[in-house]
C-alpha positions as CSV (number, residue, x, y, z in Angstrom):
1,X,0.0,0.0,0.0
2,X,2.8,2.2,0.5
3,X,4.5,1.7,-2.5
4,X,1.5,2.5,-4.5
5,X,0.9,5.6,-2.5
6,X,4.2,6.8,-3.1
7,X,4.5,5.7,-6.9
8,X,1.4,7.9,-7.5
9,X,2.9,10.6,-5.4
10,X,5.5,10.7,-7.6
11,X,3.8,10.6,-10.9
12,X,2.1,14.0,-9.5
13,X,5.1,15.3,-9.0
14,X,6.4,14.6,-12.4
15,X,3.5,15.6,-14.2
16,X,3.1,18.7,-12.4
17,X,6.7,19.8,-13.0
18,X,6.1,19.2,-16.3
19,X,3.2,21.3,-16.7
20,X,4.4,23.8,-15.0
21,X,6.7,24.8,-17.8
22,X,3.1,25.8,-19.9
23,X,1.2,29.1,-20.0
24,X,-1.4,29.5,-17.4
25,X,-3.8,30.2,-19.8
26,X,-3.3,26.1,-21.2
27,X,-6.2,23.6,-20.5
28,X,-4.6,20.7,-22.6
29,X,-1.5,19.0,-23.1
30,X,-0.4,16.2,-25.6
31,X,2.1,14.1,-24.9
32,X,3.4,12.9,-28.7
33,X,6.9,13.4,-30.3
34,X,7.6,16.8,-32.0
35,X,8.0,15.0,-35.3
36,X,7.3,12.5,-37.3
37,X,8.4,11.0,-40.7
38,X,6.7,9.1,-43.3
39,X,6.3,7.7,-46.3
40,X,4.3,8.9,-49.3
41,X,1.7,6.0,-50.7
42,X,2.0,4.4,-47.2
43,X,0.5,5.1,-43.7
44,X,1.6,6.8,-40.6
45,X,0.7,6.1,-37.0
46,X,0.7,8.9,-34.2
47,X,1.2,7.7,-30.9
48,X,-0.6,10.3,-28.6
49,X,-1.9,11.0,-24.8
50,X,-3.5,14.1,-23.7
51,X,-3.4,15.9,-20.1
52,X,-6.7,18.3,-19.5
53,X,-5.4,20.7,-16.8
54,X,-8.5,20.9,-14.6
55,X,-9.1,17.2,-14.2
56,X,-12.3,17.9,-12.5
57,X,-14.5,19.1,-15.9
58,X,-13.1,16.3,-17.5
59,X,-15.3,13.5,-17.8
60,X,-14.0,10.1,-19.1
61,X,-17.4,8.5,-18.7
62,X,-19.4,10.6,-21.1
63,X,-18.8,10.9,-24.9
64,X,-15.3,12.5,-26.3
65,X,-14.4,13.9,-29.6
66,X,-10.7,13.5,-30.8
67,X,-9.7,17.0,-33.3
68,X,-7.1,17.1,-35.8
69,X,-6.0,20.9,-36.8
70,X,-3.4,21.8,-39.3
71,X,-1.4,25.1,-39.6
72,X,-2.5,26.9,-36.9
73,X,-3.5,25.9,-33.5
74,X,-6.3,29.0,-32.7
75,X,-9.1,27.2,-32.8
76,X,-11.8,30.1,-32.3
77,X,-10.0,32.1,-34.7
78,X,-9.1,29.7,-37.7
79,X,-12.3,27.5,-37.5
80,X,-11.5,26.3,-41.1
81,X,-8.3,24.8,-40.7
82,X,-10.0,21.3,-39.2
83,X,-9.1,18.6,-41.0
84,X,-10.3,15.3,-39.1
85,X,-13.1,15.4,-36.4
86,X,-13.8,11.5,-35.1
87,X,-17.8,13.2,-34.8
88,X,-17.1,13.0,-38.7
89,X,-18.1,16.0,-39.1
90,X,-15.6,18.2,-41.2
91,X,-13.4,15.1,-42.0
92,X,-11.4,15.9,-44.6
93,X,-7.8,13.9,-44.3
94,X,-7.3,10.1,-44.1
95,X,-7.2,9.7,-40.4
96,X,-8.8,7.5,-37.8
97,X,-8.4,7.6,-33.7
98,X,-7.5,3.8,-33.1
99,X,-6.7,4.7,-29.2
100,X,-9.5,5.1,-26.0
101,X,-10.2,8.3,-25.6
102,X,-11.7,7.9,-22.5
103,X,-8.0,6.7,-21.2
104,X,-6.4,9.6,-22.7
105,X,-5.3,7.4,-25.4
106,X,-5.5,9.9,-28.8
107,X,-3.3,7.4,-30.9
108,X,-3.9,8.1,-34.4
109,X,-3.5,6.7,-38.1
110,X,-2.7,8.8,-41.0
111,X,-3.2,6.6,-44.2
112,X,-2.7,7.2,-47.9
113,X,0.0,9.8,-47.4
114,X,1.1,12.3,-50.0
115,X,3.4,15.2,-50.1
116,X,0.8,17.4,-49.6
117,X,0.3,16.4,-46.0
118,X,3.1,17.8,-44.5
119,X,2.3,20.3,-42.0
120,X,2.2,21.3,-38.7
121,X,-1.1,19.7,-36.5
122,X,-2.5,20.3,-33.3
123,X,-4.7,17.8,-31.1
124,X,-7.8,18.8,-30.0
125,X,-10.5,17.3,-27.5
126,X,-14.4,18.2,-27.2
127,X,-17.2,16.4,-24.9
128,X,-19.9,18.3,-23.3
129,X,-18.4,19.7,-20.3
130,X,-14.7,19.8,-21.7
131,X,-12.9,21.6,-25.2
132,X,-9.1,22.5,-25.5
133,X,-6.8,22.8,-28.1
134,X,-3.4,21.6,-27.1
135,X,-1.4,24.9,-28.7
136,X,1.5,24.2,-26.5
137,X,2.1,21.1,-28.2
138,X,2.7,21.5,-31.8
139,X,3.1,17.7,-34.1
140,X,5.6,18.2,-37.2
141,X,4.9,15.6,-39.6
142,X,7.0,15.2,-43.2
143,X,6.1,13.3,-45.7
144,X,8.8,12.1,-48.6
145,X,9.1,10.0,-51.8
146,X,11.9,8.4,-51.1
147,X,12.7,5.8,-48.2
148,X,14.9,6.1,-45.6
149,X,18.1,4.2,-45.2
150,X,18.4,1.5,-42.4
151,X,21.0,1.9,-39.4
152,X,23.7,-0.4,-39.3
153,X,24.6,-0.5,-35.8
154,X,28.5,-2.1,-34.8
155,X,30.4,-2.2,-31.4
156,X,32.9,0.4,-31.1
157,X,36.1,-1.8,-30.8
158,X,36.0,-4.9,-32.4
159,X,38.4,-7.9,-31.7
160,X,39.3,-11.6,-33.2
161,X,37.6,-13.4,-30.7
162,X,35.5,-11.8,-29.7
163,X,31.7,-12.5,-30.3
164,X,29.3,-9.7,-31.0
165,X,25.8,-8.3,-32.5
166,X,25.6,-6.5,-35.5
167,X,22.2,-4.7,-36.1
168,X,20.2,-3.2,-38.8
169,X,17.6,-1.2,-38.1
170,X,14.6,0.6,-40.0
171,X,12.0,3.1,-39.2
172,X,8.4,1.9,-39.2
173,X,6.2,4.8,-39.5
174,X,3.5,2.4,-40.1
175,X,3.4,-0.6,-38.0
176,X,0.2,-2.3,-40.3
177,X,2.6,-2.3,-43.5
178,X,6.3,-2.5,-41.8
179,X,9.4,-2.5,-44.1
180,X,11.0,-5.5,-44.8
181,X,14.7,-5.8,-43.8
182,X,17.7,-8.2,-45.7
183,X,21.6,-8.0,-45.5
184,X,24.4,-10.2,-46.8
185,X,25.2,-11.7,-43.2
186,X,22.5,-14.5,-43.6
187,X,19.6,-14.5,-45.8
188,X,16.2,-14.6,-44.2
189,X,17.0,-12.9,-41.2
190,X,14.0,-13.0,-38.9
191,X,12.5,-9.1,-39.1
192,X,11.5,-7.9,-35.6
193,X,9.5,-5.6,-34.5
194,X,10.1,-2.5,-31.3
195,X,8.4,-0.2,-30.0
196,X,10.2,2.8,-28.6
197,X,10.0,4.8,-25.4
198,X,8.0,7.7,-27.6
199,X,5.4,5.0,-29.2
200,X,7.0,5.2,-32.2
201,X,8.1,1.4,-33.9
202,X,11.6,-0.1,-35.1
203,X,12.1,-2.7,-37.3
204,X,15.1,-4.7,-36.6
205,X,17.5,-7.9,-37.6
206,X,20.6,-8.9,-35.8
207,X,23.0,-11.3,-36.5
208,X,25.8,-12.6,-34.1
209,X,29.3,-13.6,-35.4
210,X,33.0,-14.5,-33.3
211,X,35.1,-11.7,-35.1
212,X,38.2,-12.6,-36.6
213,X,41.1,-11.2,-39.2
214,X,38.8,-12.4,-42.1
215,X,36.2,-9.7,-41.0
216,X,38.1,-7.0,-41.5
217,X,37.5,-4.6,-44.1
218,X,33.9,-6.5,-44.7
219,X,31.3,-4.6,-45.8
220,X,28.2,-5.5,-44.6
221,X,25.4,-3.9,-46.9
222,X,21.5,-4.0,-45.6
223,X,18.5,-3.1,-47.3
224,X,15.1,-1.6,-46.5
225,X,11.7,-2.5,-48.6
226,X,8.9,-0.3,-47.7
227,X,5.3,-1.4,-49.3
228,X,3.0,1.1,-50.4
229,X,0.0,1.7,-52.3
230,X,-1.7,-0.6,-50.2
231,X,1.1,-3.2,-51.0
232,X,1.0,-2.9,-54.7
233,X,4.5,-0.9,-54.9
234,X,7.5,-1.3,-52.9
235,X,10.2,1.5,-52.2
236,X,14.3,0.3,-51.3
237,X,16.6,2.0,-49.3
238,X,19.8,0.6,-49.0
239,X,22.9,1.2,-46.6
240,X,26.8,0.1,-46.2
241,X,29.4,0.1,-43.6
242,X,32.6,-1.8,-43.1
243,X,33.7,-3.6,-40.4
244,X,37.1,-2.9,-39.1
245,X,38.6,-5.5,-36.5
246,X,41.9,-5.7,-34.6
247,X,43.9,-9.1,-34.9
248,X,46.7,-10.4,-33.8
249,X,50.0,-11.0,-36.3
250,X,49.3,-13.3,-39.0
251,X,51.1,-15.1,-41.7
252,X,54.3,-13.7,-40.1
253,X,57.3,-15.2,-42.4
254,X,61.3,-14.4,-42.7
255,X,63.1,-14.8,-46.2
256,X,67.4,-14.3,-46.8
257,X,68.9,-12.5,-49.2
258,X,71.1,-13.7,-51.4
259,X,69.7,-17.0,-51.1
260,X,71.1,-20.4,-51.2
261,X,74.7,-20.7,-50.2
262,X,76.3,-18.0,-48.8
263,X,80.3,-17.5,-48.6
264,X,81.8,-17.2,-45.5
265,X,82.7,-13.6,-44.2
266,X,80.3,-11.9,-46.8
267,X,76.9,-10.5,-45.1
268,X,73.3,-11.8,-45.4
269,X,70.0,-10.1,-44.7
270,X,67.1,-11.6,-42.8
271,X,64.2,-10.1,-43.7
272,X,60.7,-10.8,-41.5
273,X,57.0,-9.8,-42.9
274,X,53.4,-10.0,-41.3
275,X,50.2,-8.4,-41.1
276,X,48.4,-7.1,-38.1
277,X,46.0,-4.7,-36.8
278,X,47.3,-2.6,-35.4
279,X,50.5,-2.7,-37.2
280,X,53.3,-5.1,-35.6
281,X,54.9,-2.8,-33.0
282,X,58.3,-5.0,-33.0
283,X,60.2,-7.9,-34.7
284,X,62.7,-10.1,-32.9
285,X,65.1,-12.7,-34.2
286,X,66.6,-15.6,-32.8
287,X,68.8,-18.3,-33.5
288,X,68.2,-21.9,-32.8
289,X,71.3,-23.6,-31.0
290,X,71.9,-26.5,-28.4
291,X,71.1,-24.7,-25.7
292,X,67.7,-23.4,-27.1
293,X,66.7,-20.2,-29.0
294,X,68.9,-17.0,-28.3
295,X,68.1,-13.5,-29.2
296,X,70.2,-11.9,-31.7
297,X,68.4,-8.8,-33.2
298,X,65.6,-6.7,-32.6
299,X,63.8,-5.2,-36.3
300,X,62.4,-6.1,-39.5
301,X,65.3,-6.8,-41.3
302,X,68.6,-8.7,-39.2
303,X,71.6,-8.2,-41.3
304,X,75.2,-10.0,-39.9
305,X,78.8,-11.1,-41.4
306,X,78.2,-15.0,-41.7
307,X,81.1,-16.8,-40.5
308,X,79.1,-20.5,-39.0
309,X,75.5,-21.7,-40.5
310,X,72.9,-21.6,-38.3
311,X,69.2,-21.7,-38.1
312,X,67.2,-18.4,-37.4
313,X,63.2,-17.2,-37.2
314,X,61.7,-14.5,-36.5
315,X,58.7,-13.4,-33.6
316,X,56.3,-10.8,-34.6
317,X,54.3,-9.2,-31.9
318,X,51.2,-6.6,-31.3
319,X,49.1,-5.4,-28.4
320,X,46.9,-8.3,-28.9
321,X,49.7,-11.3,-29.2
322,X,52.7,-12.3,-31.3
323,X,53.2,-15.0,-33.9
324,X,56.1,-17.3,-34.9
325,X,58.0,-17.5,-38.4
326,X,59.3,-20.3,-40.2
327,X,62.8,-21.3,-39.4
328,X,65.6,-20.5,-42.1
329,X,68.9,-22.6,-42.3
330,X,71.6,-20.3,-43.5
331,X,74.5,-22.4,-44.7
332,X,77.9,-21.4,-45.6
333,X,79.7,-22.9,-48.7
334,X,82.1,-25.5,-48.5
335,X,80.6,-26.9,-45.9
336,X,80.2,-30.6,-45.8
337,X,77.8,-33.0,-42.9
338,X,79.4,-36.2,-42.5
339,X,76.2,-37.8,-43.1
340,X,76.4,-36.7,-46.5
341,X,78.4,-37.2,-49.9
342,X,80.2,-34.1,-51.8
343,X,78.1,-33.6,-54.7
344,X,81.5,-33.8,-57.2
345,X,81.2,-37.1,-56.2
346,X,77.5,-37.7,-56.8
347,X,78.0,-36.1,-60.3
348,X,80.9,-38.6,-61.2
349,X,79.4,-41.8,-60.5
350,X,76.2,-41.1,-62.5
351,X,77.6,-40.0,-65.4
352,X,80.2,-43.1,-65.1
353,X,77.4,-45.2,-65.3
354,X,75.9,-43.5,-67.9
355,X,79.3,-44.5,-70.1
356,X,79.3,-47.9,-68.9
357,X,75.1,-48.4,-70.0
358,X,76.4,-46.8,-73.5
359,X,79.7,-49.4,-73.5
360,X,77.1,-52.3,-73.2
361,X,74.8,-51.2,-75.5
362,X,77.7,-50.9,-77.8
363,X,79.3,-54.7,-77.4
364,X,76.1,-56.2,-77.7
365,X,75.2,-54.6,-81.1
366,X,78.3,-55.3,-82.7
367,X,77.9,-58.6,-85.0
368,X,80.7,-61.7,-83.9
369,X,81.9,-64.7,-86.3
370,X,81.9,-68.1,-84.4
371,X,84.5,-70.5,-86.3
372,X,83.5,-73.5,-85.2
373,X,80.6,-74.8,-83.0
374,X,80.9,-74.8,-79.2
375,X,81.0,-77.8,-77.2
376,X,77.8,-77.5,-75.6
377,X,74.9,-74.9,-76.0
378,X,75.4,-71.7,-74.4
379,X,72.8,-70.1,-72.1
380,X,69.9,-68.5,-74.4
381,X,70.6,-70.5,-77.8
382,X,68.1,-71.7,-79.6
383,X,68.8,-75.2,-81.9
384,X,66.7,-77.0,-84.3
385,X,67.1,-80.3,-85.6
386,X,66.8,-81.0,-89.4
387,X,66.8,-84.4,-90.3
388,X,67.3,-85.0,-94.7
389,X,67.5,-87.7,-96.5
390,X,70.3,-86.9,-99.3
391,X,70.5,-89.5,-102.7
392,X,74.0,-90.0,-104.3
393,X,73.1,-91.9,-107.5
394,X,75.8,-92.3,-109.9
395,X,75.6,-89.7,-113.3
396,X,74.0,-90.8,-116.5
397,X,75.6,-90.6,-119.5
398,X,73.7,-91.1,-122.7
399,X,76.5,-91.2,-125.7
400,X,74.7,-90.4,-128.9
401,X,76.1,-93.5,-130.6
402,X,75.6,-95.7,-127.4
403,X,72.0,-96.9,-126.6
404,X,73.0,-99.3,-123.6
405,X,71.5,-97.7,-120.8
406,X,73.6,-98.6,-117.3
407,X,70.2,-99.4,-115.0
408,X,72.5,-101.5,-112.2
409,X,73.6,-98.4,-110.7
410,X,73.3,-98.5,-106.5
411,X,71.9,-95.6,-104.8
412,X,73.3,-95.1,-101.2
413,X,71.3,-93.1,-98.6
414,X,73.2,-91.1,-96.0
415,X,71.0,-89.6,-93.0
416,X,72.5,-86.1,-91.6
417,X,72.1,-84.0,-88.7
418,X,72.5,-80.1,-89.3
419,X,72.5,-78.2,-86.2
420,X,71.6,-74.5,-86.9
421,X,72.8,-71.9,-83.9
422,X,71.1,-68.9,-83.8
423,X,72.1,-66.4,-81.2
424,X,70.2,-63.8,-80.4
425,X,70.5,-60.2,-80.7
426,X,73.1,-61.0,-83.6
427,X,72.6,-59.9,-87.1
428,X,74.4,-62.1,-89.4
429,X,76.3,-60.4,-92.4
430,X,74.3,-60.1,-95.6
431,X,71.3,-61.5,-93.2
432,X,72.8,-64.9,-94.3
433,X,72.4,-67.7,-92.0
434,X,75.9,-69.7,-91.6
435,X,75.2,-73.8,-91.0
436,X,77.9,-76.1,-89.7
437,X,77.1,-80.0,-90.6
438,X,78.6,-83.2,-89.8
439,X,77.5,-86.0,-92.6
440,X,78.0,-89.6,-91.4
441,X,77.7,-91.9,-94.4
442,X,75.8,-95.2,-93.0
């Protein structure tokens, strides 16, 4: 019981400071924002409350007229300048009361907006034992062709890492035909909508994403659709920002110059290279021994008079951490492990077996006589057997005087063996084939 006596204590308080600020000569105030925005071809919805000073000639229970006047707020003097009476009578704009009246409520929508509605407008309330203009409390409204752009709202200091929510936001003059919002975070983004602390309404999408060096220099682009002609047309607006995040090194690498082997006594430089945001605020070198990594230089570039090889890297570092290069293995010429063989001597052996392939080739192409026939077969010879039978018969001789004819004559039949030796790979000269017999008359 307290606690409400005191809350409404304190609501009296506030209201009458607040009225306190207005003429004397005031009987009503309207509690509205001073201006408004919309949309031609679409609508416009005027959140409104009203204050009669003398609360006691108000009457909530009896009937109450909601007025609409343009230009100038004198009532008594500029009758004509009504444009909307809820009574009806003198109704000339689009406009409907769509709050109570009897709880104070004057919300009001505006619909089928042109340019020719922009003005100044002043509420008015009648009933039978109350009338006031609320002078004190003048409503701006615009109306324009175009749409507005959506807000892109972004954390101030963004981080890899670190998780946040982008938002896009739109104004919704008129919450019965709200825009529609998209963006190239995530297609079909939810569309929500907000009312604000004044009445008015906010349409919204948001997105969450973990931030990292990809993200930087993004540009997130979102766009507004607002309907109108009763949702026959639609009218874009379209905004752009880019994100800019802070990361720690990356792809943080270390090169020499002049490459490869290096003479001893003359001077190499070690170069090292990364990206960060902010910039890399130091480079250090080391270089890798027995006893573990030791510190040699400080800078981007480490330049020395090589006298042993060694191995080196590089560290790059920022305010928000430090990355690692690469090692690099600077070796001195002339220098020789034991574990591996001087390349002189590499080179010799394969091109000595390149002479002895081509000796080979060589010996094996060149064509060889064989005399006589080996004892036995060698490895890879091919032999075939021909078996002939050969007939010595004795000559005729028919003498031109002599008719005796010498038919006794003995044939003899002698059976050979030829061996034929082909070896292979060999050409023979003239392509001739040379065969060695042995005849053994039986």
């Amino acid at each position: 019981m307290k606690m409400v006596t005191v809350s409404i204590l304190l609501t009296v308080l506030f209201v009458s400071g607040a009225l306190a600020d207005y003429p004397y000569w005031i009987a009503l105030y309207m509690t509205a924002p001073k201006k408004l925005e919309a949309l031609s071809g679409s609508c416009l919805q005027i959140p409104c409350n009203f204050t009669p000073k003398d609360e006691q000639k108000f009457n909530s229970k009896i009937k109450i007229f909601a007025v609409w006047i343009k230009n100038n707020g004198d009532f008594g003097n500029n009758p004509n300048n009504v444009i909307f009476n809820s009574s009806g009578a003198g109704s000339i704009y689009p406009m409907s009361i769509t709050g109570n009246l009897s709880q104070r409520d004057c919300t009001t929508l505006f619909t089928n907006l042109t340019t020719n509605y922009t003005d100044t407008y002043f509420f008015r309330v009648e009933s039978e034992t109350f009338k006031a203009t609320a002078q004190h409390d003048p409503l701006q409204i615009t109306v324009t062709d175009s749409p507005w752009r959506p807000n892109i709202t972004i954390p101030g200091d963004l981080k890899e890492k670190e998780s946040v929510t982008i938002t896009c936001s739109a104004l919704t003059p008129c919450p019965h035909s709200p825009p529609q919002l998209t963006w190239n975070l995530q297609q079909d983004s939810p569309n929500k909508m907000e009312q604000n602390t004044d009445g008015s309404f906010t349409t919204k999408i948001q997105q969450n994403i973990t931030l990292s060096d990809t993200h930087d220099g993004k540009k997130i682009s979102c766009s507004a659709r607002y309907p109108v002609n009763q949702g026959k047309d639609t009218k874009t607006a379209k905004t752009e920002e880019t994100l800019s995040v802070s990361y720690a090194p990356k792809n943080t690498s270390a090169s020499i110059s002049p490459s490869g082997l290096v003479s001893a006594g003359s001077w190499v430089n070690l170069t090292c290279s990364s990206r960060a945001k902010p910039p890399v605020s130091s480079f250090t070198w080391f270089n890798k021994s027995r006893d573990g990594a030791v510190k040699v230089s400080e800078g981007e570039i480490y330049s020395f008079n090589v006298t042993d090889g060694g191995v080196y890297y590089c560290v790059a570092t920022n305010d928000l951490g430090n990355q690692t290069s690469a090692e690099i293995d600077v070796t001195v010429g002339g220098e020789q492990n034991s574990s591996s063989f001087p390349t002189w001597l590499i080179l010799g052996g394969i091109l000595g077996f390149i002479l002895l392939v081509c000796l080979i080739i060589f010996v094996c192409r060149n064509p060889r006589n064989v005399s006589e026939e080996p004892a036995s077969k060698s490895e890879g010879e091919e032999e075939n057997i021909h078996y002939g039978e050969i007939n010595f018969s004795v000559l005729r001789y028919e003498a031109s005087t002599d008719s005796v004819q010498y038919r006794g004559q003995q044939q003899d039949t002698v059976y050979t063996q030829v061996k034929v030796k082909k070896h292979k790979n060999t050409e023979c000269a003239h392509g001739q084939e040379e065969l060695y017999t042995q005849v053994k008359k039986k």
